[in-house]
MIMARKE-173487 format. One line per field, with one value per residue: x, y, z of N, C-alpha, C, O in turn; chain; residue in three letters; residue number from 1. Coordinates in steps of 0.1 Angstrom, whole numbers, plus 5000, padded with zeros to 4 digits. Example, Ala and Ser with C-alpha at 12.3 -4.5 7.8 and 13.67 -1.06 7.14 Angstrom:
n_px	[5132; 5128]
n_py	[4943; 4978]
n_pz	[5078; 5071]
ca_px	[5123; 5137]
ca_py	[4955; 4989]
ca_pz	[5078; 5071]
c_px	[5132; 5129]
c_py	[4967; 5000]
c_pz	[5078; 5079]
o_px	[5142; 5134]
o_py	[4967; 5011]
o_pz	[5085; 5080]
unit	[A; A]
code	[ala; ser]
pos	[1; 2]
//
This chain:
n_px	[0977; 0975; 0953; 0933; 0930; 0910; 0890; 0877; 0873; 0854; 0832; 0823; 0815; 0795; 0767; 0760; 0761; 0746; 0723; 0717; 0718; 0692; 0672; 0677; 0665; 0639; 0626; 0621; 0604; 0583; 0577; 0569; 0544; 0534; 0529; 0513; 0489; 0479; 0475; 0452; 0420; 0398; 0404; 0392; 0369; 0334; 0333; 0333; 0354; 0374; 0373; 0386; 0410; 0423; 0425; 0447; 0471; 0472; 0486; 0505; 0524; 0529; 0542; 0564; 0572; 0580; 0600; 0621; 0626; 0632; 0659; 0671; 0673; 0688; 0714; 0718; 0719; 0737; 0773; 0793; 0815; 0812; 0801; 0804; 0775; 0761; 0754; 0744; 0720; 0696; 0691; 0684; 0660; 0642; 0636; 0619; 0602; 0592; 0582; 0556; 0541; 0536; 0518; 0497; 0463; 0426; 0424; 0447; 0452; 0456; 0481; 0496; 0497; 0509; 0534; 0539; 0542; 0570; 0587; 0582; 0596; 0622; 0629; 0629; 0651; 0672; 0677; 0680; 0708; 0723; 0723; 0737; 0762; 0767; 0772; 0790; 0809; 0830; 0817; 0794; 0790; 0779; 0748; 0745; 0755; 0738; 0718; 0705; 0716; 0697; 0671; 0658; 0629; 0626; 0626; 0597; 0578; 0587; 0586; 0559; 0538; 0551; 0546; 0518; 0511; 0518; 0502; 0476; 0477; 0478; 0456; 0438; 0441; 0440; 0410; 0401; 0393; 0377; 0361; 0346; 0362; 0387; 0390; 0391; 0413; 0430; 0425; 0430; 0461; 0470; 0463; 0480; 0503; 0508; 0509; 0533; 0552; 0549; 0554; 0581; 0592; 0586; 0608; 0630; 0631; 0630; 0659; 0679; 0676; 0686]
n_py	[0616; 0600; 0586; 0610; 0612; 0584; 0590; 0612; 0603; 0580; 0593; 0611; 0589; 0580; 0588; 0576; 0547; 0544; 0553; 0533; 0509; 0514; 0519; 0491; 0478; 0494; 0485; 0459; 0455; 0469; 0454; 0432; 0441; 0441; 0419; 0406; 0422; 0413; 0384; 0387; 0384; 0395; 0424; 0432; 0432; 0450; 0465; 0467; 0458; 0456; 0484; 0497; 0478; 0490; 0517; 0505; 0495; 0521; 0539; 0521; 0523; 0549; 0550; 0540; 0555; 0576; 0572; 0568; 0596; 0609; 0596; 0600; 0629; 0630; 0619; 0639; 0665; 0664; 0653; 0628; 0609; 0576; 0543; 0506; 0497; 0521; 0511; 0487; 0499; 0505; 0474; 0468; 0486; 0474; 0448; 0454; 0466; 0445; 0429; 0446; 0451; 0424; 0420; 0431; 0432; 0423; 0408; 0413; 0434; 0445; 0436; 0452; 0478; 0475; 0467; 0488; 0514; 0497; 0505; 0534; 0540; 0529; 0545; 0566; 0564; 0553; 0583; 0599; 0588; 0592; 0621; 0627; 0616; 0634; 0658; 0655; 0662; 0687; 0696; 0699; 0724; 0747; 0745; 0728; 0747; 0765; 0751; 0734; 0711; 0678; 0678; 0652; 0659; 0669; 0644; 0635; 0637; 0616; 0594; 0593; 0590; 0568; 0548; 0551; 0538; 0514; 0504; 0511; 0491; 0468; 0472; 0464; 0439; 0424; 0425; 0422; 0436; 0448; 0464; 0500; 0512; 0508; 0515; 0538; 0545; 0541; 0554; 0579; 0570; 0573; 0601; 0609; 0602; 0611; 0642; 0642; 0636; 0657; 0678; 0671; 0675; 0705; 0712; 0707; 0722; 0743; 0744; 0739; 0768; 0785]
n_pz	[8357; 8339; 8348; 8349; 8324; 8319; 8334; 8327; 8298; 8308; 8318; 8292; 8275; 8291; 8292; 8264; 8272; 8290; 8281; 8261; 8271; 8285; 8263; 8253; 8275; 8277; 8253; 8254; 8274; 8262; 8241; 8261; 8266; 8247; 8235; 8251; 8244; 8227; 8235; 8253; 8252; 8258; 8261; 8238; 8238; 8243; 8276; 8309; 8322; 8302; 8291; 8319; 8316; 8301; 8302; 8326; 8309; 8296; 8318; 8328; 8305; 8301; 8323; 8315; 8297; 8311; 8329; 8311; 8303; 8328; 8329; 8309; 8310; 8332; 8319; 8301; 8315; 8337; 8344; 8357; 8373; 8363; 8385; 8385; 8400; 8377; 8357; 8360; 8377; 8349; 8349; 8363; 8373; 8351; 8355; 8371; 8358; 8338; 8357; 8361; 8340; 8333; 8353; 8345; 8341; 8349; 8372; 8388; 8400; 8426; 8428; 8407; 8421; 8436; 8425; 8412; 8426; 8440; 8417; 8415; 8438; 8433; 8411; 8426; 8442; 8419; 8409; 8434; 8439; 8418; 8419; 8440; 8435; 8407; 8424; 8434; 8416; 8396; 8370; 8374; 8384; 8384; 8384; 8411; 8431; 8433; 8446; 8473; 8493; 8493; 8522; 8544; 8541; 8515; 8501; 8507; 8486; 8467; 8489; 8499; 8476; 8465; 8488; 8490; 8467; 8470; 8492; 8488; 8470; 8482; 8495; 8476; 8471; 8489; 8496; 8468; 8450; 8421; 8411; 8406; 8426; 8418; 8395; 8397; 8409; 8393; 8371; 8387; 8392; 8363; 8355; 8371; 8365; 8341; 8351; 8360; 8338; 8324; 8343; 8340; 8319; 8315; 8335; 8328; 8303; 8313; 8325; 8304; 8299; 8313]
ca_px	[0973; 0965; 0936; 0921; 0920; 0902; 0874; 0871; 0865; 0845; 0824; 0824; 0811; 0785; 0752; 0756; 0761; 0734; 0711; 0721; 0711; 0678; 0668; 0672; 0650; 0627; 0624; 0618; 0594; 0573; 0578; 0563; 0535; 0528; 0523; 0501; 0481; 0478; 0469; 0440; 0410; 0388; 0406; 0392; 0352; 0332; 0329; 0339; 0367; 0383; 0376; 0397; 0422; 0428; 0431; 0454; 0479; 0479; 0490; 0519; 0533; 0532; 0551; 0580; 0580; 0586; 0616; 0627; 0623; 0643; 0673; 0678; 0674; 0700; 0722; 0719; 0719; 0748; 0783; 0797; 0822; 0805; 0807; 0797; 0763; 0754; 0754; 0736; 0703; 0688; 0683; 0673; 0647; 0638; 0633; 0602; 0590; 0587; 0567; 0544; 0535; 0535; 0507; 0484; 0448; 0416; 0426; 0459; 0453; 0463; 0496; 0495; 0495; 0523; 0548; 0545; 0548; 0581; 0589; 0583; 0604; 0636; 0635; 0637; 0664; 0683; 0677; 0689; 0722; 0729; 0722; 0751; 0775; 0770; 0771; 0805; 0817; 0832; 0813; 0781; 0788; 0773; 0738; 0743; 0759; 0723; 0709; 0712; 0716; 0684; 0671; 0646; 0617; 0624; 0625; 0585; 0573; 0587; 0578; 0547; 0534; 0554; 0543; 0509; 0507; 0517; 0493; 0467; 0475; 0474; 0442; 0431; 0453; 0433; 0397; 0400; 0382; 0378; 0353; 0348; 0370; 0399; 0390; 0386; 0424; 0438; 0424; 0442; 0475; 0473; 0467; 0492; 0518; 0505; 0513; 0553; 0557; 0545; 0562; 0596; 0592; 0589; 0615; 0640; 0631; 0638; 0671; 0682; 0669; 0691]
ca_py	[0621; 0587; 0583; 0618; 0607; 0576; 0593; 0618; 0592; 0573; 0608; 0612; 0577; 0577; 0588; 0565; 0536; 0544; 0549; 0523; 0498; 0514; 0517; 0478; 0471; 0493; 0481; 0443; 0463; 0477; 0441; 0423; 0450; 0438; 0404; 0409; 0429; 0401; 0376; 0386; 0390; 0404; 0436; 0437; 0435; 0462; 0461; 0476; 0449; 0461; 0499; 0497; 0473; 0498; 0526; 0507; 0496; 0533; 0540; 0512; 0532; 0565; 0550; 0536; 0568; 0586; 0562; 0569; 0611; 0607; 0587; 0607; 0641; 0627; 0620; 0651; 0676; 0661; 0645; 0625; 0594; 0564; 0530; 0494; 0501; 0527; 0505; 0477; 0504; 0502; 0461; 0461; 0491; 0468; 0438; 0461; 0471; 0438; 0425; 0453; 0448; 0409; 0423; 0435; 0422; 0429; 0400; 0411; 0450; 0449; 0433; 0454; 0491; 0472; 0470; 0501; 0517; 0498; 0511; 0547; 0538; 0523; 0554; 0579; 0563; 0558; 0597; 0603; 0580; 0597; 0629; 0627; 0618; 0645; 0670; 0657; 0668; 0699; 0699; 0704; 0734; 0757; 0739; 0726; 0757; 0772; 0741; 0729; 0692; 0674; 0665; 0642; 0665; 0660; 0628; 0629; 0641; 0602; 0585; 0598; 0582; 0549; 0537; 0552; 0534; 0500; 0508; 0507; 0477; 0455; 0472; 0456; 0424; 0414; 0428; 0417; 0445; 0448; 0473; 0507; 0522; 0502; 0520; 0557; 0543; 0537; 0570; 0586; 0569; 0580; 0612; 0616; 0603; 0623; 0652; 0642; 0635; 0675; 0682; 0665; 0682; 0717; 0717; 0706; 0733; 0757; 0740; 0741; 0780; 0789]
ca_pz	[8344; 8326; 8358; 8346; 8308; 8322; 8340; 8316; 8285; 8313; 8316; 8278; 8271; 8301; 8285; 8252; 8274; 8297; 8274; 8253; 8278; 8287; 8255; 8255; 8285; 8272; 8242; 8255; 8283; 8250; 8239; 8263; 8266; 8231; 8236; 8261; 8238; 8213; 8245; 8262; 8236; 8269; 8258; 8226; 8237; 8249; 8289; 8320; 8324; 8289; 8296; 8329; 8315; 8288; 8311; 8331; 8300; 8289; 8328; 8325; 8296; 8309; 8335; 8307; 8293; 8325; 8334; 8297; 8305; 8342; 8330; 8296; 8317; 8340; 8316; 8296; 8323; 8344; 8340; 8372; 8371; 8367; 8386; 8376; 8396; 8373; 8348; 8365; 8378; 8341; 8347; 8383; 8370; 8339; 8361; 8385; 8346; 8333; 8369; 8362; 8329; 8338; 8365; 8339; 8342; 8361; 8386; 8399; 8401; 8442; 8425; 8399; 8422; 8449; 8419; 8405; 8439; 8439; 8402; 8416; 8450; 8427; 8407; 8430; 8445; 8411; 8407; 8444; 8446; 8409; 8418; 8449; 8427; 8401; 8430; 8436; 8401; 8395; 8359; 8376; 8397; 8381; 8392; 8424; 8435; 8434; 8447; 8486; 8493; 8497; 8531; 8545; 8539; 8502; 8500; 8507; 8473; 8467; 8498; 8502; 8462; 8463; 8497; 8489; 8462; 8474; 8506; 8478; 8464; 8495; 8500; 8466; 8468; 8504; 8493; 8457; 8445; 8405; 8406; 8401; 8431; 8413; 8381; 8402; 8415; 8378; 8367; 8390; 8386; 8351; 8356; 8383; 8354; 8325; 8352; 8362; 8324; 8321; 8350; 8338; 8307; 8325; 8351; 8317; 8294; 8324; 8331; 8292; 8293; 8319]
c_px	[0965; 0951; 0923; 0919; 0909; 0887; 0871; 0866; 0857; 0829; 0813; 0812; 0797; 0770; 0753; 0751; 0748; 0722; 0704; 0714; 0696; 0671; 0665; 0661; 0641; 0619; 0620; 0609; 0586; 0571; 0569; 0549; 0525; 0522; 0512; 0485; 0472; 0477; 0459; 0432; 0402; 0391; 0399; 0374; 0350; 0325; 0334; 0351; 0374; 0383; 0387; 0411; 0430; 0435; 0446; 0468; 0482; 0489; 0505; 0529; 0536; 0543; 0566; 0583; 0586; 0597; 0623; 0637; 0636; 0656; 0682; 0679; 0685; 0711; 0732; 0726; 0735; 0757; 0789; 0803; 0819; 0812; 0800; 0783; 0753; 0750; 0743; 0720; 0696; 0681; 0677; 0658; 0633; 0632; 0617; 0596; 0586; 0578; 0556; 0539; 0529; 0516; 0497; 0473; 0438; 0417; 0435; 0462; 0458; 0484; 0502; 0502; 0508; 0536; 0553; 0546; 0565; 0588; 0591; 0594; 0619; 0640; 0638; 0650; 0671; 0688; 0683; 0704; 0728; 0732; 0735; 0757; 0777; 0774; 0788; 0813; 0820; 0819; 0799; 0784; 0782; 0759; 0737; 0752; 0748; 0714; 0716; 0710; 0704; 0686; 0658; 0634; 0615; 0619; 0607; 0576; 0575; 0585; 0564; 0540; 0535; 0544; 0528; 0500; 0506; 0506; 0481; 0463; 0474; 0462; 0430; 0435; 0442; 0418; 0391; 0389; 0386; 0369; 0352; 0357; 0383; 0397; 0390; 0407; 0433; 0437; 0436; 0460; 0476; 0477; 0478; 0508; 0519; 0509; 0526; 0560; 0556; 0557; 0581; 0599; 0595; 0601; 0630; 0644; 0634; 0652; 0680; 0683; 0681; 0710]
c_py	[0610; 0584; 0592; 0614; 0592; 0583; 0602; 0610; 0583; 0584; 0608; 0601; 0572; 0574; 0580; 0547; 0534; 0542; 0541; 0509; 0499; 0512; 0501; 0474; 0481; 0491; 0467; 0442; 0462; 0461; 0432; 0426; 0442; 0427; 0405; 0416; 0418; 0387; 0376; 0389; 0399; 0417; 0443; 0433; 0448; 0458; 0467; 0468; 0456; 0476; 0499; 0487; 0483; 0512; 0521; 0505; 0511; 0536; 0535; 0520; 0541; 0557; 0544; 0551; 0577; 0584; 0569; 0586; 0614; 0608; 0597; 0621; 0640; 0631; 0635; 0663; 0674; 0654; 0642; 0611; 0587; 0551; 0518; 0497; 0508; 0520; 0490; 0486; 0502; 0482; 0462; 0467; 0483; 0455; 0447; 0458; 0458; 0427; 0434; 0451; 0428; 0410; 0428; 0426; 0426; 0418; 0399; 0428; 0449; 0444; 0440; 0472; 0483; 0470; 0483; 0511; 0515; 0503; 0528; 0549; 0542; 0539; 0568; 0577; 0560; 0573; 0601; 0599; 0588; 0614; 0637; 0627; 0623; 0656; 0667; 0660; 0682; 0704; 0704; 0713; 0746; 0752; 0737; 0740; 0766; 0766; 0734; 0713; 0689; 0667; 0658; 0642; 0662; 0654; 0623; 0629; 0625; 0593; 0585; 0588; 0568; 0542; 0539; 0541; 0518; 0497; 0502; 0492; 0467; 0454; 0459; 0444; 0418; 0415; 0420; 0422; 0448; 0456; 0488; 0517; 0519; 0510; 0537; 0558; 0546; 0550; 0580; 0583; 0577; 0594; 0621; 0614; 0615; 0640; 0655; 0641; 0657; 0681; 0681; 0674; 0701; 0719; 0714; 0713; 0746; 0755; 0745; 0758; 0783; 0795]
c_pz	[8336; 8335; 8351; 8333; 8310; 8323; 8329; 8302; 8295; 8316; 8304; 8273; 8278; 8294; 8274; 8260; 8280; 8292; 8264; 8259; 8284; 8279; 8253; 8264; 8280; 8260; 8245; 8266; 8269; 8244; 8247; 8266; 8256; 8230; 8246; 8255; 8229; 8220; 8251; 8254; 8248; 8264; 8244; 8227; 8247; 8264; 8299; 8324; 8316; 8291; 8310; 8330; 8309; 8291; 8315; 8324; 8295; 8302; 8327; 8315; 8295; 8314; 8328; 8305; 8301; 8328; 8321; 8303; 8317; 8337; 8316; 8302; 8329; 8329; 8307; 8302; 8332; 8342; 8355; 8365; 8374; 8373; 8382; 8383; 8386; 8363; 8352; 8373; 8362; 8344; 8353; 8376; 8358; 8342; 8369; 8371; 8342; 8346; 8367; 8354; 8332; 8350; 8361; 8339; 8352; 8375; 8391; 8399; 8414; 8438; 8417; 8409; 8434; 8435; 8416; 8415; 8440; 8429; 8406; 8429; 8442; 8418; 8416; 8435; 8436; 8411; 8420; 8448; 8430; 8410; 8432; 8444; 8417; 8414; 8434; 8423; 8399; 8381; 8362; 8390; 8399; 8388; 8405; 8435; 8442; 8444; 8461; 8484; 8498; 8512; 8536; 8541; 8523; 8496; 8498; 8497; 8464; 8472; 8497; 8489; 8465; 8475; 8496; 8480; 8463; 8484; 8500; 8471; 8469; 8497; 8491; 8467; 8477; 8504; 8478; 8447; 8432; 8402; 8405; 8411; 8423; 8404; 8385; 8401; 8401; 8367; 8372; 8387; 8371; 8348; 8362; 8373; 8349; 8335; 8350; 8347; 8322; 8329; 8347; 8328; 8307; 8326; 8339; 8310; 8302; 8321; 8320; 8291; 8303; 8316]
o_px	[0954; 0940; 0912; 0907; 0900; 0877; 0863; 0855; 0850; 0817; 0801; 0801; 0789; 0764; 0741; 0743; 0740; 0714; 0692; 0706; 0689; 0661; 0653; 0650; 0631; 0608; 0613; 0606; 0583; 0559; 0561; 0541; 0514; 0511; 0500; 0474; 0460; 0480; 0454; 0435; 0402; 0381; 0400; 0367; 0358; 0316; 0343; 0358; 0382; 0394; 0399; 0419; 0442; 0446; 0456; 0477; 0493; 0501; 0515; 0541; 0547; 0554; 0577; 0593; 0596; 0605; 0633; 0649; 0646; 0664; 0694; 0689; 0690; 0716; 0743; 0736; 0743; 0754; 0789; 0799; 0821; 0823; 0790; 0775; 0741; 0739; 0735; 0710; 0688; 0670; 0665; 0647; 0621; 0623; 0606; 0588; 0574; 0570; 0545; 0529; 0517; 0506; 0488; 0473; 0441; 0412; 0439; 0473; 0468; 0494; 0514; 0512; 0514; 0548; 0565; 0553; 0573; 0598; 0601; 0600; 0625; 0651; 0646; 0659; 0683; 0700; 0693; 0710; 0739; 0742; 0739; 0763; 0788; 0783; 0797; 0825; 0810; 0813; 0794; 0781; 0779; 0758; 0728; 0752; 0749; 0706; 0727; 0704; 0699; 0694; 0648; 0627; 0606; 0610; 0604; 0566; 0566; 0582; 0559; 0538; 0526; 0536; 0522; 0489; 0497; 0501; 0475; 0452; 0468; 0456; 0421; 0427; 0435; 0412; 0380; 0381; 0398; 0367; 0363; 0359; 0390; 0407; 0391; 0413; 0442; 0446; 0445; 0468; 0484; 0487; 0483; 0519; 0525; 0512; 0531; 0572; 0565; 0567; 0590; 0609; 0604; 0607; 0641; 0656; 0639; 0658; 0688; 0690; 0691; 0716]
o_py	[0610; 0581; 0589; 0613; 0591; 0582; 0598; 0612; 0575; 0581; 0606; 0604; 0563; 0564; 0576; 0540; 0525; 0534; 0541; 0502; 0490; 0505; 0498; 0468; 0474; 0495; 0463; 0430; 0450; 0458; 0425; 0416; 0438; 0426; 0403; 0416; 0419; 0378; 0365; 0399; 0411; 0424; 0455; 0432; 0455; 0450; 0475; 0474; 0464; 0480; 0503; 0487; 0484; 0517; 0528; 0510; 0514; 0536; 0543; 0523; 0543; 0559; 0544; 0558; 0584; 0592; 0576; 0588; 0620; 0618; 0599; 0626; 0650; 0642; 0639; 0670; 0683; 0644; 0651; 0604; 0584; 0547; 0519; 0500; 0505; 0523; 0485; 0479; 0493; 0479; 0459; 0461; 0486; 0451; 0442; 0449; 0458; 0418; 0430; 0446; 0424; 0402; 0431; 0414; 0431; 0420; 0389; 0433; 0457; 0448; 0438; 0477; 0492; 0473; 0488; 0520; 0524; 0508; 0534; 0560; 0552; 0544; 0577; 0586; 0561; 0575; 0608; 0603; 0592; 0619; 0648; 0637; 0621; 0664; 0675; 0658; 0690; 0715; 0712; 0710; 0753; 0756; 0744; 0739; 0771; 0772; 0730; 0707; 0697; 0659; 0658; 0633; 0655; 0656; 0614; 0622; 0621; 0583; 0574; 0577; 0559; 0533; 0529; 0536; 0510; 0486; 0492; 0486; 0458; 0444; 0451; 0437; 0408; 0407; 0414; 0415; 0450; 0457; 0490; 0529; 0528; 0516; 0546; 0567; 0554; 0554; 0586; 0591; 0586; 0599; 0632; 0621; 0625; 0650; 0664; 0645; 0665; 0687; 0689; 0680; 0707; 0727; 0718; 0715; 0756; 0763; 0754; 0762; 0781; 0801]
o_pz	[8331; 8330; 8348; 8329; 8302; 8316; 8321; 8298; 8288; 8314; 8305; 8269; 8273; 8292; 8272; 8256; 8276; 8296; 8260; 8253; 8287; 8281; 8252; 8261; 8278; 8257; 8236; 8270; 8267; 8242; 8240; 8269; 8257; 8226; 8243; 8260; 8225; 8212; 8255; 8248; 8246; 8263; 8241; 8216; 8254; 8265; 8295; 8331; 8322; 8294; 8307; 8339; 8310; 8286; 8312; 8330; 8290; 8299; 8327; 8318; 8289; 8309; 8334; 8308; 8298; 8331; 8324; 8305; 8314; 8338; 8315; 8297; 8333; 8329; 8306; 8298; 8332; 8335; 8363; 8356; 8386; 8370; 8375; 8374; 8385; 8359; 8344; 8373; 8364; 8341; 8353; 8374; 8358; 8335; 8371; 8370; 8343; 8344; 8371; 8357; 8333; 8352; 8368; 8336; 8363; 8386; 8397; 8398; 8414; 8443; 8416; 8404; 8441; 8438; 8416; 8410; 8440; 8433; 8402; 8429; 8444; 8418; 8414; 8435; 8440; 8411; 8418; 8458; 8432; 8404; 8432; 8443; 8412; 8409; 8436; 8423; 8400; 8382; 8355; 8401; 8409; 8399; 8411; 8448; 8453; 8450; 8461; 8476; 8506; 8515; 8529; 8537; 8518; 8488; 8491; 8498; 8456; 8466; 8494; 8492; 8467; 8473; 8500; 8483; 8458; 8483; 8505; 8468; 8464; 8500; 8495; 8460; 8473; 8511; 8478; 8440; 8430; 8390; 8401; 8408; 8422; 8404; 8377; 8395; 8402; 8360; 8367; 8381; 8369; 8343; 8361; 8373; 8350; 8328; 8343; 8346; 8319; 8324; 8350; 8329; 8301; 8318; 8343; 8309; 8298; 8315; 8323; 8282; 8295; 8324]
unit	[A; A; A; A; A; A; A; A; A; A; A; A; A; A; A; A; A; A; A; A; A; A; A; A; A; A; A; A; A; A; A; A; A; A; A; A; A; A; A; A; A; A; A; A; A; A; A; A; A; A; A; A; A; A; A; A; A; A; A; A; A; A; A; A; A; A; A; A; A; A; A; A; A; A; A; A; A; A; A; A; A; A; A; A; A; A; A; A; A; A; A; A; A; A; A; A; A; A; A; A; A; A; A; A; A; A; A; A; A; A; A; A; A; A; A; A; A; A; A; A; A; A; A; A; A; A; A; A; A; A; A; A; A; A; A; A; A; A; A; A; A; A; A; A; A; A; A; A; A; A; A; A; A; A; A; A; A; A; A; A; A; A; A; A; A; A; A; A; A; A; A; A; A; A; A; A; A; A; A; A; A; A; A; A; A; A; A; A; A; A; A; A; A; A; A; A; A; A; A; A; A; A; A; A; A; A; A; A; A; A]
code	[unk; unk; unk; unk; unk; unk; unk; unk; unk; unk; unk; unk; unk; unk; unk; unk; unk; unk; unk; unk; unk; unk; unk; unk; unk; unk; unk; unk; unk; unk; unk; unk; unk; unk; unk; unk; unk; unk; unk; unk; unk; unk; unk; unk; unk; unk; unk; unk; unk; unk; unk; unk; unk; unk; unk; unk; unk; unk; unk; unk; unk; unk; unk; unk; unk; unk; unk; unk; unk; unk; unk; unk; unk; unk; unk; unk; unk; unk; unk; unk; unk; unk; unk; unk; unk; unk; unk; unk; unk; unk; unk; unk; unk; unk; unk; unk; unk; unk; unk; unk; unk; unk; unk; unk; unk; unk; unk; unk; unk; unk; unk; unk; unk; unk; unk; unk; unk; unk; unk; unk; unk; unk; unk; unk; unk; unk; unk; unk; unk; unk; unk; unk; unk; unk; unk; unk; unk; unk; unk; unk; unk; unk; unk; unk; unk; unk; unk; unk; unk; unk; unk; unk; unk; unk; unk; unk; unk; unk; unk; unk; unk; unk; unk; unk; unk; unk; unk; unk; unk; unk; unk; unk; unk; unk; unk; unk; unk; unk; unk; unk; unk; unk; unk; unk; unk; unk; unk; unk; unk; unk; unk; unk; unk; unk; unk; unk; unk; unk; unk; unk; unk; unk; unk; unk; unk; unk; unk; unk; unk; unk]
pos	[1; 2; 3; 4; 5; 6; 7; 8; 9; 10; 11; 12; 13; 14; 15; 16; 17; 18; 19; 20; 21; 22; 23; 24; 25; 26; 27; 28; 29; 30; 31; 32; 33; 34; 35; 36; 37; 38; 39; 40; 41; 42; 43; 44; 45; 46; 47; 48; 49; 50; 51; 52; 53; 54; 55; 56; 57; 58; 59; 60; 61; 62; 63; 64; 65; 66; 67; 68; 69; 70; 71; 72; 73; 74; 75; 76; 77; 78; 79; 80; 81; 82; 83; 84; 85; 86; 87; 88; 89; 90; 91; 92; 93; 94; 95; 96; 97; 98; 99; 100; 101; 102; 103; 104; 105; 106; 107; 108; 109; 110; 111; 112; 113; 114; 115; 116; 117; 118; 119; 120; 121; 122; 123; 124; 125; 126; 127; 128; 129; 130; 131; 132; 133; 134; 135; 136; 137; 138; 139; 140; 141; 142; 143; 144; 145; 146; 147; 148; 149; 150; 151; 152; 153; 154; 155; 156; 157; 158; 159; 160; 161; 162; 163; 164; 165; 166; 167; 168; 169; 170; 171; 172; 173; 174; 175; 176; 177; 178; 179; 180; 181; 182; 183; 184; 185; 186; 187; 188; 189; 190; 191; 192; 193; 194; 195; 196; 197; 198; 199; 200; 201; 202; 203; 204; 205; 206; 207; 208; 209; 210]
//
C-alpha cells in the first residue's frame, strides 16, 4: 500500500519537476543565446555573413522551442513512474543545447549541423525510452491500446534527420564551406523545424480532441 502511495505522489509530482528543470536549462539556453547576441557586432551589419547567421539563430531557437513542445506534450499526455534518469535527460539534453548555441557563427557551421543532429538524435531517444515506460502504465491504456509498439521502421522518421544532418556537417566541417549551399542548408533546417513545431502542435490538439 505505502509503495502505491509512493508512485502515485511520484506520478502526481512528475510533470512539475520535469518541467521545472527544463525550464531552467532553457532559460540559461535563451541566456546564453543572448549573450551571443550582444557579442558578435557582424550580426548587426548588412551582409550575407549576418543574413545567414540570422537565419541560423532563428533555426537554434526553433529548435529550443521544439524540445520545450516534446517534453511538455510528454508530460501532459502521459503518466508513468519515474526514475532518477528521468530527471537527469533535461541536463544531458541542455548540455547538446548549450554546444549548439556555443556553435553559432559563420566559421563553425559543419560544427554547428553535427550538434544539432545530435540534439535531434538525444531527443528522439528521450521521447522513445519515455514513451516505453508510459506504455507500461495502466493510466495510459486508453492510448496505447490503439497504438502498436514501435519497430525499427519507426525509428527512421529520426534516424534518417539526425544522421542526415550530422552527415552534413562533416561535409561542411572538412570543405569549410560558408557560402551559399550552407545558407540553402540553414534554410532548410529551419523550415524543417517550423514544420515539426506545426506538426507537434497538430498531432496534440488531435490527442486532446479525442
Amino acid at each position: 500500500m505505502a509503495d502505491n502511495q509512493i508512485s502515485r505522489r511520484a506520478k502526481a509530482n512528475l510533470p512539475t519537476v520535469l518541467l521545472t528543470l527544463l525550464s531552467i536549462v532553457q532559460a540559461l539556453a535563451l541566456e546564453l543565446m543572448w549573450t551571443h547576441l550582444g557579442e558578435e557586432p557582424y550580426l548587426y551589419t548588412w551582409s550575407f555573413v549576418a543574413f545567414m547567421s540570422w537565419v541560423q539563430i532563428g533555426a537554434t531557437f526553433l529548435g529550443i522551442l521544439l524540445i520545450w513542445l516534446i517534453y511538455s506534450d510528454l508530460v501532459m499526455r502521459f503518466s508513468w513512474v519515474p526514475t532518477s534518469t528521468d530527471t537527469i535527460f533535461p541536463f544531458l539534453v541542455g548540455i547538446v543545447e548549450f554546444a549548439n548555441i556555443s556553435a553559432l557563427g559563420p566559421t563553425k557551421i559543419g560544427l554547428w549541423f553535427m550538434i544539432l543532429g545530435v540534439l535531434f538524435a538525444a531527443m528522439a531517444w528521450v521521447s522513445q525510452v519515455t514513451m516505453r515506460r508510459a506504455r507500461l502504465d495502466a493510466d495510459n491504456e486508453d492510448f496505447f491500446s490503439a497504438v502498436a509498439p514501435a519497430i525499427w521502421r519507426d525509428h527512421l522518421r529520426s534516424i534518417i534527420p539526425a544522421t542526415g544532418l550530422m552527415l552534413l556537417g562533416a561535409g561542411f566541417w572538412l570543405s569549410g564551406n560558408e557560402g551559399w549551399i550552407a545558407l540553402i542548408a540553414i534554410v532548410g533546417v529551419f523550415i524543417l523545424l517550423l514544420l515539426q513545431i506545426r506538426l507537434s502542435h497538430n498531432y496534440t490538439q488531435r490527442s486532446y480532441k479525442q
